[in-house]
NUNU-799536 format. One record per residue (C-alpha): residue in one letter; x, y, z; residue number from 0. Coordinates in steps of 0.001 Angstrom, whole numbers, plus 524288, in hexadecimal, padded with zeros to 5 digits. Layout:
BEGIN
ATOM rest px py pz nr
ATOM a X Y Z NUM
...
//
This chain:
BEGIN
ATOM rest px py pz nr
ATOM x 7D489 957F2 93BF7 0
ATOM x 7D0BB 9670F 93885 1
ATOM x 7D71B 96AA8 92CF3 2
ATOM x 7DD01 979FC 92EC8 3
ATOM x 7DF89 97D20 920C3 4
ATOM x 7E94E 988EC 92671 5
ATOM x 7F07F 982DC 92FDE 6
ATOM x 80017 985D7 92FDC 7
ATOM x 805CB 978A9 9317E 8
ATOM x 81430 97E1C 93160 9
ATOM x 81195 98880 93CDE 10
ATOM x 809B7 97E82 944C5 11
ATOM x 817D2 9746E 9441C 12
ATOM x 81F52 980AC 94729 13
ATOM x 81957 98632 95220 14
ATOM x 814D4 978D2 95777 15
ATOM x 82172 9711F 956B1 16
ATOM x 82B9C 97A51 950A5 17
ATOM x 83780 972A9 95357 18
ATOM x 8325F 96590 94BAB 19
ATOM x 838E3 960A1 941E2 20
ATOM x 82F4D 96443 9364C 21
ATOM x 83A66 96035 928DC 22
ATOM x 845DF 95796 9297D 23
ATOM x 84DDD 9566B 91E7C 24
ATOM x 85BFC 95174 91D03 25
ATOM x 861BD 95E3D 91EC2 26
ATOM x 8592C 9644C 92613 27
ATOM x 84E05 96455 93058 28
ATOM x 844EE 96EBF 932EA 29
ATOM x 83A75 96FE9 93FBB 30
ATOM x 82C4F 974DF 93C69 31
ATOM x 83108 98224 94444 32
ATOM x 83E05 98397 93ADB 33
ATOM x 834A9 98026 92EE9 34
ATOM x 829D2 98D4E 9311E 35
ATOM x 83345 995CC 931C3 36
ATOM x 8396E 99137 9244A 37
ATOM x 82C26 99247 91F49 38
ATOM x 8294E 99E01 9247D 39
ATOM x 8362E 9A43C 91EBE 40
ATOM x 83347 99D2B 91229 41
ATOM x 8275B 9A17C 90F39 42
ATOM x 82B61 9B124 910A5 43
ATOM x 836F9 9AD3B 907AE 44
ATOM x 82F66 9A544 8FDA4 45
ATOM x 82568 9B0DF 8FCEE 46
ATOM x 83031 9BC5F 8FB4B 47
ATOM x 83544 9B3E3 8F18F 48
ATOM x 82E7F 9AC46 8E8FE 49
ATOM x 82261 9B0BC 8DFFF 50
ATOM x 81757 9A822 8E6F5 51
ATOM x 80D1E 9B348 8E8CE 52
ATOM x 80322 9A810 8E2E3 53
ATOM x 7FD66 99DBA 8EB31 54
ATOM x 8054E 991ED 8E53C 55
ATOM x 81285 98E20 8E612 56
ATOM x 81B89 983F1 8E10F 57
ATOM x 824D3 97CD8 8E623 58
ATOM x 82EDD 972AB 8E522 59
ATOM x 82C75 968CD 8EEC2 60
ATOM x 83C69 96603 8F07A 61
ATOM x 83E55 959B8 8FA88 62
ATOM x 84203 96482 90440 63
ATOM x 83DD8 96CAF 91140 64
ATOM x 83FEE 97980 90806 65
ATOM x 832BD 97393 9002F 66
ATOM x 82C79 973DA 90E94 67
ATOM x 83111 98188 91150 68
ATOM x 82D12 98708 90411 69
ATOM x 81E8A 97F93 9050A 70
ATOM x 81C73 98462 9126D 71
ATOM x 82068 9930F 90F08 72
ATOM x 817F1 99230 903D1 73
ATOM x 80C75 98CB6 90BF8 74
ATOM x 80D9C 9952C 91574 75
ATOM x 80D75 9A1A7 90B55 76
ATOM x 7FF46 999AF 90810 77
ATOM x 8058F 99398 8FA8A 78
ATOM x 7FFC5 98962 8F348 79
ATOM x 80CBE 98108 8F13C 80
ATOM x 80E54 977C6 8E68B 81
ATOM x 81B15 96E81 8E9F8 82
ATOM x 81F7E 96890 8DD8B 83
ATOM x 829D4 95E90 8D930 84
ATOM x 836F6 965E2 8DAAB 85
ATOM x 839E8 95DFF 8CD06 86
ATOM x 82F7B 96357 8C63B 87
ATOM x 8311C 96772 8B719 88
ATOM x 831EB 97573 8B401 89
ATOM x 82436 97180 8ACB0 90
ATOM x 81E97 96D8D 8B8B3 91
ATOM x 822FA 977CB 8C096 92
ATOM x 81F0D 9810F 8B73F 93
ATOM x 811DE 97A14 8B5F7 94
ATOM x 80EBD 97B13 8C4C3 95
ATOM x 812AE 988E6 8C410 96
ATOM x 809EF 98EED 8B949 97
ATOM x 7FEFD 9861A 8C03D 98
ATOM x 8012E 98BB0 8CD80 99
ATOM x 8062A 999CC 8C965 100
ATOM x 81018 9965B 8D4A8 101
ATOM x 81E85 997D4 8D791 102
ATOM x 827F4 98CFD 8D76B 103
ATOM x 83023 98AB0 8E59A 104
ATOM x 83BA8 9833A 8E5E5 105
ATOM x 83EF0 98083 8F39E 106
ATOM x 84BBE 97C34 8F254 107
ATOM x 85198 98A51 8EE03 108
ATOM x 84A01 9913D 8FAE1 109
ATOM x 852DD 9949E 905C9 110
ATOM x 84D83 98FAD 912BF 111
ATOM x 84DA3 99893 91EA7 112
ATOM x 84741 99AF0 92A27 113
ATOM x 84183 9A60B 931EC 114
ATOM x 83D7A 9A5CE 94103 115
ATOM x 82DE8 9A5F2 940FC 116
ATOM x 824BA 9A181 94AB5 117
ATOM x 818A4 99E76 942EE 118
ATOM x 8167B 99ED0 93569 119
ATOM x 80B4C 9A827 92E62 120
ATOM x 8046C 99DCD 924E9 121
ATOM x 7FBC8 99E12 91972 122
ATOM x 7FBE4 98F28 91977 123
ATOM x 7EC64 98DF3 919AB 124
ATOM x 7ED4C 995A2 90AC8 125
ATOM x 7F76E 98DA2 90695 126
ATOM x 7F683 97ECB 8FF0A 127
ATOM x 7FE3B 974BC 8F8D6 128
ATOM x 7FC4E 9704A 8EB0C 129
ATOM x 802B2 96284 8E6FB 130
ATOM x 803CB 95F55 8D937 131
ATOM x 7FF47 95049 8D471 132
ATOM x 7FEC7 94BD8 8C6B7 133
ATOM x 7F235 94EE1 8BF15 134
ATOM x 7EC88 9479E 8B532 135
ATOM x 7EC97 9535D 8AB1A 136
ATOM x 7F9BE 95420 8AA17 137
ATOM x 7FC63 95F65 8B504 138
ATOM x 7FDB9 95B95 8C2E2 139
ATOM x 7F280 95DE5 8CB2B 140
ATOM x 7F622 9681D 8D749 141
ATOM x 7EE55 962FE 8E3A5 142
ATOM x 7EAEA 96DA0 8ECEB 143
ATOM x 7EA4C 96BFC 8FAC9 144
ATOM x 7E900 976F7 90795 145
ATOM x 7F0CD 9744F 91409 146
ATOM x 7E1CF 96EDA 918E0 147
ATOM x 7E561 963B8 90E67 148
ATOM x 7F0FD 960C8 91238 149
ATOM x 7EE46 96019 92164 150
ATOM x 7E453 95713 91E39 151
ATOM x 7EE69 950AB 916A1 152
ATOM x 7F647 94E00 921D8 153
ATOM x 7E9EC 949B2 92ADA 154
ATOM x 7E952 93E4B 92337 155
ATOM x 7F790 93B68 923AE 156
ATOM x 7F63C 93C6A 93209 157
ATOM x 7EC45 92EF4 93292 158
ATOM x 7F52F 92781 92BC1 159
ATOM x 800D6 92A9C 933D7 160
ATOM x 7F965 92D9E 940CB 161
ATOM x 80419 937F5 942F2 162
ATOM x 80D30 92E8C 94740 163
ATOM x 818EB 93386 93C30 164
ATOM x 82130 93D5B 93F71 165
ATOM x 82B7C 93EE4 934AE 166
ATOM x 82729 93F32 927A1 167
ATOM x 82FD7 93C4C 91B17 168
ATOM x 82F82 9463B 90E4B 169
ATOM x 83041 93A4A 90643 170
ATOM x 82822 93EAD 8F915 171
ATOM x 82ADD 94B85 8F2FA 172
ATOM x 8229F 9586D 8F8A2 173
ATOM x 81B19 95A85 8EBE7 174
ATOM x 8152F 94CE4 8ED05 175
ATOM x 80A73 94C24 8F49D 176
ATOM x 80E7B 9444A 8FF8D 177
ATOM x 819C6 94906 90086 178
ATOM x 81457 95861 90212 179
ATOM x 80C79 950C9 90B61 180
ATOM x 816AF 94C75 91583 181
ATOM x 81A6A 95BAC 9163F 182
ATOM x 80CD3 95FF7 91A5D 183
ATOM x 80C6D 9532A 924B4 184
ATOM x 81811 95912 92B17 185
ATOM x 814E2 965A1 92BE6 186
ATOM x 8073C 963A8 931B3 187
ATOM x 80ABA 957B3 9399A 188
ATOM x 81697 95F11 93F30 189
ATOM x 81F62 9516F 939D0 190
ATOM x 82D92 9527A 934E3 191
ATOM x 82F0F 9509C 9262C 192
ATOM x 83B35 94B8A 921E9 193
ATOM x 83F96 94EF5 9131B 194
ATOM x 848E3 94442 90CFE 195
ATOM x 852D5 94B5B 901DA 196
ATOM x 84A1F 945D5 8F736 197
ATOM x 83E6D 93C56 8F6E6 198
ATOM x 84921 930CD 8F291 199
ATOM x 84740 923EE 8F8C6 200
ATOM x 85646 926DD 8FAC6 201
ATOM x 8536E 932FA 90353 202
ATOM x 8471F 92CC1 90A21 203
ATOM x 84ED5 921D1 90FC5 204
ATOM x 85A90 92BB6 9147B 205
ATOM x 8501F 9327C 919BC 206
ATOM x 84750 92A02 92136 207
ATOM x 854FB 923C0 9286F 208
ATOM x 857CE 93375 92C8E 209
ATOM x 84969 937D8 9315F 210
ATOM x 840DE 92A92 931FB 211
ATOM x 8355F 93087 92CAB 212
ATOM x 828D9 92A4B 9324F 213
ATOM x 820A6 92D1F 926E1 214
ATOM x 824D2 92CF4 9170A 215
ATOM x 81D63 92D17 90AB3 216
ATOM x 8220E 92462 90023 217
ATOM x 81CCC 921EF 8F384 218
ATOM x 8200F 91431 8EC11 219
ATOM x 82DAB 91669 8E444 220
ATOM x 83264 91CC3 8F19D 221
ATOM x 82DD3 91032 8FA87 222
ATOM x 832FE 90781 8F023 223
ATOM x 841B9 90D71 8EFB6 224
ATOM x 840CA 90E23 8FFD0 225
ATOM x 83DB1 8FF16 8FF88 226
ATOM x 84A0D 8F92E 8FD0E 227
ATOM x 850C1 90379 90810 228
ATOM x 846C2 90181 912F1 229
ATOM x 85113 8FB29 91BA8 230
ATOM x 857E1 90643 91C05 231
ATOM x 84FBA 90E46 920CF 232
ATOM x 84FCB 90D7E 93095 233
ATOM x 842B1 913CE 93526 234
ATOM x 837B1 911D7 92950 235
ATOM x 82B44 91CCF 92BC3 236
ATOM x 81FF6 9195D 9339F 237
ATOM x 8178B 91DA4 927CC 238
ATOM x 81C20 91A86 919BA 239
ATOM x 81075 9207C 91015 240
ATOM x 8108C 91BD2 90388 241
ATOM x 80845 92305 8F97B 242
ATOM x 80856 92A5D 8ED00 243
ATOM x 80585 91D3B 8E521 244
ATOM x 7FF6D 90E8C 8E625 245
ATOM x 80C2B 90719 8ED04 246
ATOM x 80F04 8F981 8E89D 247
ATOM x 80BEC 8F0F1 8F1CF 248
ATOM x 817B5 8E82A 8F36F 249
ATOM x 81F1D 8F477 8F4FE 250
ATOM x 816EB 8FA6A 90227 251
ATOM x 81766 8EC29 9048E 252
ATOM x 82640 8E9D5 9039C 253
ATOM x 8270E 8F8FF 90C52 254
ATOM x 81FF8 8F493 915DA 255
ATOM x 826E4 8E82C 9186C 256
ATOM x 832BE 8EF51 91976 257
ATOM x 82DB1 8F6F7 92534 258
ATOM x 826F9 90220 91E2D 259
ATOM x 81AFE 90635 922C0 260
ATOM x 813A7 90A72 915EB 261
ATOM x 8074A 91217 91613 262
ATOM x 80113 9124F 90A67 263
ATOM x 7F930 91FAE 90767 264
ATOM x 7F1B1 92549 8FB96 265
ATOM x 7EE83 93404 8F9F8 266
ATOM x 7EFE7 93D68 8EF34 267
ATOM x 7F540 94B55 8EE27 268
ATOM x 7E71B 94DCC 8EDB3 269
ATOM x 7E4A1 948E5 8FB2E 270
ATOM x 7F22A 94EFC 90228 271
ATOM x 7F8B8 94032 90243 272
ATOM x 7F37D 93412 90974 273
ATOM x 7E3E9 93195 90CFC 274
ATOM x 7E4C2 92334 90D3F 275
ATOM x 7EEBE 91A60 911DC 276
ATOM x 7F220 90AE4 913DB 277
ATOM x 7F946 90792 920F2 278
ATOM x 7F81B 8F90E 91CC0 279
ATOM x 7FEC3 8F80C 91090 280
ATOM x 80384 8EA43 913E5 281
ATOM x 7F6E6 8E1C2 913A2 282
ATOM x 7EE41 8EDDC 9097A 283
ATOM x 7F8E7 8F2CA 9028D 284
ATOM x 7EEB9 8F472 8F580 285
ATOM x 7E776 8FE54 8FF00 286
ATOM x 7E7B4 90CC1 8FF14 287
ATOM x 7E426 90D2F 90D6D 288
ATOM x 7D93E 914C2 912CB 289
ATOM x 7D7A5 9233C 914D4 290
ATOM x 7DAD5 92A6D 92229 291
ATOM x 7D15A 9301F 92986 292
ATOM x 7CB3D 93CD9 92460 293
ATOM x 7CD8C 93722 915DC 294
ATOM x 7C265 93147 90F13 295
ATOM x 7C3CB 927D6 901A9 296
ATOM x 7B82A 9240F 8F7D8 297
ATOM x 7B751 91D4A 8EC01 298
ATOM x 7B04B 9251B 8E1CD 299
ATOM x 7AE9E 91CDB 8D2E4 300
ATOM x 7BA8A 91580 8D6F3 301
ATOM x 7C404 92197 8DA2E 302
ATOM x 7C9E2 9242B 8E87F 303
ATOM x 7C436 92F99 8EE17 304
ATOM x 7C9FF 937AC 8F94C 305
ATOM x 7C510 9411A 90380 306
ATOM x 7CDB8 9485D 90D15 307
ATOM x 7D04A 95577 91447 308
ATOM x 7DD93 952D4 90CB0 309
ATOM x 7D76C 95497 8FF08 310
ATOM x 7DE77 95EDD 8F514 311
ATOM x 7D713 96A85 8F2EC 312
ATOM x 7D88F 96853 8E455 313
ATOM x 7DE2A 96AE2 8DA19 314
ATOM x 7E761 976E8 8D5BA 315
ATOM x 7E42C 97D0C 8C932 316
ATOM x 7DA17 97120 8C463 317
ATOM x 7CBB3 973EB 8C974 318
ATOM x 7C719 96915 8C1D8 319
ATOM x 7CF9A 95D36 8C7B4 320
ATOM x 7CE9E 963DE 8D38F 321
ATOM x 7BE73 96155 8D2C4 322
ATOM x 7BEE5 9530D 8CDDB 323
ATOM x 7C98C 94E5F 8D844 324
ATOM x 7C43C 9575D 8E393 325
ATOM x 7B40C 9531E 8E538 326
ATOM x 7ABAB 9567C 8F211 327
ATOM x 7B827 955CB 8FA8A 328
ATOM x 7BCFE 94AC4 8F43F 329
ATOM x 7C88F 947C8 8EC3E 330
ATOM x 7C766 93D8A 8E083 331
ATOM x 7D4EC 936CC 8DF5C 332
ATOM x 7D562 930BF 8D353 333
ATOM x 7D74E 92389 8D705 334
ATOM x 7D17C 9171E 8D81C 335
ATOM x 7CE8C 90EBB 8E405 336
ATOM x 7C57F 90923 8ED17 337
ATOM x 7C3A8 908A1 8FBA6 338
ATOM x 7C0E3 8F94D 901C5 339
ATOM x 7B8D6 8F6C0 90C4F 340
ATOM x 7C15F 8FAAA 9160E 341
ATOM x 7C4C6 9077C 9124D 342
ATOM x 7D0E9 90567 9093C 343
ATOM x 7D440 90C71 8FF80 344
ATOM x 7D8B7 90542 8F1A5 345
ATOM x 7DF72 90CF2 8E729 346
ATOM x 7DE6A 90534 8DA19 347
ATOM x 7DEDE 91002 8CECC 348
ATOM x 7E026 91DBF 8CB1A 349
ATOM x 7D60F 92382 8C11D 350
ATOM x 7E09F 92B3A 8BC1B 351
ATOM x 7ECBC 927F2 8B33E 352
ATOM x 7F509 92F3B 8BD0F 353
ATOM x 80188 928C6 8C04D 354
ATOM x 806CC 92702 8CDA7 355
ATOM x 8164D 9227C 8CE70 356
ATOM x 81F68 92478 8D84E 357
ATOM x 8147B 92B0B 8E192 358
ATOM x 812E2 93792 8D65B 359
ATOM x 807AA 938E0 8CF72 360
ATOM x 80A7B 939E3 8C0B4 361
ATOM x 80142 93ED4 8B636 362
ATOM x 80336 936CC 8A89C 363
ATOM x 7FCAC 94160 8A1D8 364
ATOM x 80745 94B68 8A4E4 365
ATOM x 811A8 9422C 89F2B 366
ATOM x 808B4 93EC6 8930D 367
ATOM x 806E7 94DBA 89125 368
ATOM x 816A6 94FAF 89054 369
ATOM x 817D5 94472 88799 370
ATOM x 80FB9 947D1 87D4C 371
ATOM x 81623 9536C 87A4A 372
ATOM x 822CC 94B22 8770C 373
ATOM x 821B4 948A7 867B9 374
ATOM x 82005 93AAF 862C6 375
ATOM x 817FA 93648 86D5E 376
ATOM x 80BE8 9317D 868CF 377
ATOM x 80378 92FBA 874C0 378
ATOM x 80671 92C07 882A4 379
ATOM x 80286 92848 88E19 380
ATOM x 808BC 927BA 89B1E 381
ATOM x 80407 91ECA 8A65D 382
ATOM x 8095A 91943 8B29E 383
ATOM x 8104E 90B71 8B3B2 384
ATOM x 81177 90250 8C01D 385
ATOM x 82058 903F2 8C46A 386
ATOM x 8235E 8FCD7 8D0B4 387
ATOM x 82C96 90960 8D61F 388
ATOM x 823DB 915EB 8D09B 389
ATOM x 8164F 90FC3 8D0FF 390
ATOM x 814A6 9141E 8C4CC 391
ATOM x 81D50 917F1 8BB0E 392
ATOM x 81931 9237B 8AFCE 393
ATOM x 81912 91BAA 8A351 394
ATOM x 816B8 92195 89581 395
ATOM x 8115E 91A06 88B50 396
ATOM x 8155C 92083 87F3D 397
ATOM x 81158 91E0D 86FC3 398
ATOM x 81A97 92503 86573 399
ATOM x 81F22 92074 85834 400
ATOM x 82BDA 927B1 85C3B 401
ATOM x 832E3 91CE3 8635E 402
ATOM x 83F14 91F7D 85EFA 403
ATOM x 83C96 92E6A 863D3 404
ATOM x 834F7 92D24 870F1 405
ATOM x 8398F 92590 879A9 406
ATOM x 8394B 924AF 88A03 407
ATOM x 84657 92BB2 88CA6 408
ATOM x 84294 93873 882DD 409
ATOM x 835E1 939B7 888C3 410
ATOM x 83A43 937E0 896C4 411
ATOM x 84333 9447B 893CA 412
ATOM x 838A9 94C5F 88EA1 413
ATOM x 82F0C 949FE 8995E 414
ATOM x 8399D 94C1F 8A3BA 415
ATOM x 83A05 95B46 8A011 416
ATOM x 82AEA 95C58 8A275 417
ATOM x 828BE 95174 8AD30 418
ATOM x 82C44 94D8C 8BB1D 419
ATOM x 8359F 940B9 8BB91 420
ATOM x 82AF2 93955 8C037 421
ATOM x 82159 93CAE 8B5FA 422
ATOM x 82A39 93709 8AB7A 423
ATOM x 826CB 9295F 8A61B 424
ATOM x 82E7E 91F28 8ACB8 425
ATOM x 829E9 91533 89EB9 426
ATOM x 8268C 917F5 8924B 427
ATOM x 82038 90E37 888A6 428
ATOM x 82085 91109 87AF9 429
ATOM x 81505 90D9B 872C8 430
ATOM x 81024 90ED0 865AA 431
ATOM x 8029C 91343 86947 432
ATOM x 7FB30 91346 87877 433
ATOM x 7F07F 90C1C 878F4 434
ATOM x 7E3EE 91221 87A30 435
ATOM x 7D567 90F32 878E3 436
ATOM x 7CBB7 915C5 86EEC 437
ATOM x 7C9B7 9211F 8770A 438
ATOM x 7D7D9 9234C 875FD 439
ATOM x 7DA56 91F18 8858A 440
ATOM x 7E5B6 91802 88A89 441
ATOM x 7E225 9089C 88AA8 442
ATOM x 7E881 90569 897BC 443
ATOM x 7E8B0 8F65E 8946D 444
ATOM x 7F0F9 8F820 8892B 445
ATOM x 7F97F 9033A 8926A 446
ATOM x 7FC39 8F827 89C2E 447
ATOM x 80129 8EF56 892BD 448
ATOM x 80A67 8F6A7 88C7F 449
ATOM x 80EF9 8FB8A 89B91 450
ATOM x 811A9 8EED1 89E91 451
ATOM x 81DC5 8ECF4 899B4 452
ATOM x 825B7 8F908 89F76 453
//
């Protein structure tokens, strides 16, 4: 498929099939016709009257068709749009801000109205999405990708599913990669996307029994709370993705006997979402699966290496990463694996210490970096924990003298005025030193035994 790196996606739907459904929610539905001319509207009203004369915006990715609206406007004014956690600390909003020199949206507080148009003027070919993943500096790394990306994106999503899905289910938040993802599907495929109130496992199962979705993303704590409801939902989707993390196996096993039809997929915000996926979870449940069509894999000194027309572009603001991940059109993941005889693909490490629970990337350094500016902490580090619902749970190991001063509640407070929820240790184990080797590096062995008994 030719990639047209300007195409309008939204004034293709409208003109082609105005009166589809393009966004159900459960107040609301609007057709791909109804939805350009709120864009079109929006954008004029957006740039009369907010300051975003620069090329990057910001906004918060609210569970909500107003987030849709705003990122459309925006792309069509040719924005680079960062959606962000609507929960984000002031730090981190500020953060993002001073990195992007970009104004902060809050869709939510935008009043939604439409004009009659007939076809939208675009500079959607100028525009691009960044998406923000944990870095292992301490600052999250902003992946860039172009509207080429992202079509390419959805070309591979289109081999797994062989475009037999129709309605697809907002079930991860919009600033997480697959859930941005399911947007951009949508729009190009010309599907309805249904928006639950919240991504609850509460609001997914109301949900699905309202729309019956016939594609969802889920990532493990999600499956695992839908489990023990699956008999109540009447009409499971054809395609059930599960990503964003290494699933335990008697879970997908345990889904799948109750009449779920898991998919497993790996990707990375680096790669726009899924390039490989496992239809046969059942009998290889320890496999990756193997890459669609126009994606290519390699092993290179043990790390899983990708190629694909859906490859970020790099980078924002960090040259330097952007080099070492990004090599001769390829992109250099970070983790460990091999590929069997038959073209599977085996994930069995990371190289990196970054922690994955819940389906977010977390970085420990960010967490060790608050923590050592709280007084009477001696040295720290923070790693991740197996935790049959998360994953992984954050853990800090912490030495102090100060026990009767530090302890997991006080510190908990403090980082919850710098950090997301999810960022914040789940354990804490108190120590009077960390063990470390003569170079001063952690000694794993003796990390694993004291993590043993939390």
């Amino acid at each position: 498929m030719e990639i047209d790196p300007v195409v309008d996606w939204l004034n293709r739907k409208a003109v082609s099939q105005p009166d589809s459904i393009f966004i159900l929610t459960n107040n609301n539905s609007f057709t791909f016709g109804e939805t350009s001319n709120i864009v079109y509207t929006l954008s004029n009203t957006l740039e009369n009257t907010y300051n975003i004369s620069g090329c990057n915006v910001i906004v918060k990715a609210n569970h909500s068709s107003n987030f849709i609206f705003v990122l459309l406007a925006l792309l069509r004014l040719g924005k680079q749009v960062l959606p962000v956690d609507p929960n984000a600390t002031d730090n981190e909003l500020r953060s993002f801000s001073n990195r992007l020199s970009a104004t902060i949206i809050s869709p939510d507080v935008i009043e939604i109205s439409s004009g009659i148009v007939s076809i939208i003027d675009s500079n959607f070919g100028k525009s691009g999405i960044l998406l923000a993943t944990s870095g292992s500096t301490g600052k999250p790394k902003l992946v860039q990708h172009t509207p080429s990306t992202l079509l390419a994106a959805v070309t591979n999503y289109n081999y797994v599913t062989n475009n037999n899905d129709g309605k697809l289910l907002a079930s991860l938040p919009f600033y997480h990669t697959g859930g941005f993802m399911v947007i951009i599907r949508a729009l190009v495929r010309g599907n309805s996307l249904i928006i639950p109130d919240t991504v609850k496992p509460a609001d997914l199962l109301t949900t699905m029994n309202i729309y019956n979705p016939d594609a969802v993303s889920l990532v493990e704590p999600q499956l695992l709370d839908l489990l023990p409801v699956s008999e109540q939902i009447r009409h499971k989707p054809e395609f059930v993705f599960c990503g964003g993390s290494k699933f335990q196996n008697n879970i997908l096993s345990e889904a799948i006997q109750k009449g779920w039809n898991i998919i497993n997929v790996y990707g990375s915000t680096e790669t726009a979402s899924m390039v490989c996926f496992n239809n046969n979870v059942l009998s290889k449940p320890e496999i990756a699966g193997k890459p669609v069509p126009n994606v290519n894999i390699y092993i290179e000194d043990g790390e899983i290496v990708i190629s694909s027309p859906s490859l970020a572009t790099g980078y924002f603001d960090d040259n330097e990463l952007s080099e070492l991940n990004f090599r001769d059109g390829k992109y250099y993941t970070g983790d460990i694996g091999n590929i069997d005889d038959d073209g599977n693909l085996y994930i069995t490490g990371r190289k990196s210490r970054m922690i994955i629970s819940g389906g977010k990337n977390i970085d420990p350094v960010e967490i060790e970096t608050e923590l050592k500016k709280i007084s009477g902490i001696d040295d720290i580090f923070i790693c991740g924990s197996p935790d049959t619902h998360w994953g992984e749970k954050v853990t800090a190991i912490i030495a102090t003298e100060d026990f009767d001063i530090i302890d997991s509640e006080k510190l908990k407070c403090q980082l919850k005025k710098v950090l997301p929820g999810y960022k914040i240790p789940k354990a804490f184990v108190f120590v009077d030193y960390i063990p470390r080797n003569s170079l001063g590096k952690i000694d794993k062995r003796e990390v694993n035994l004291l993590l043993r008994n939390i």
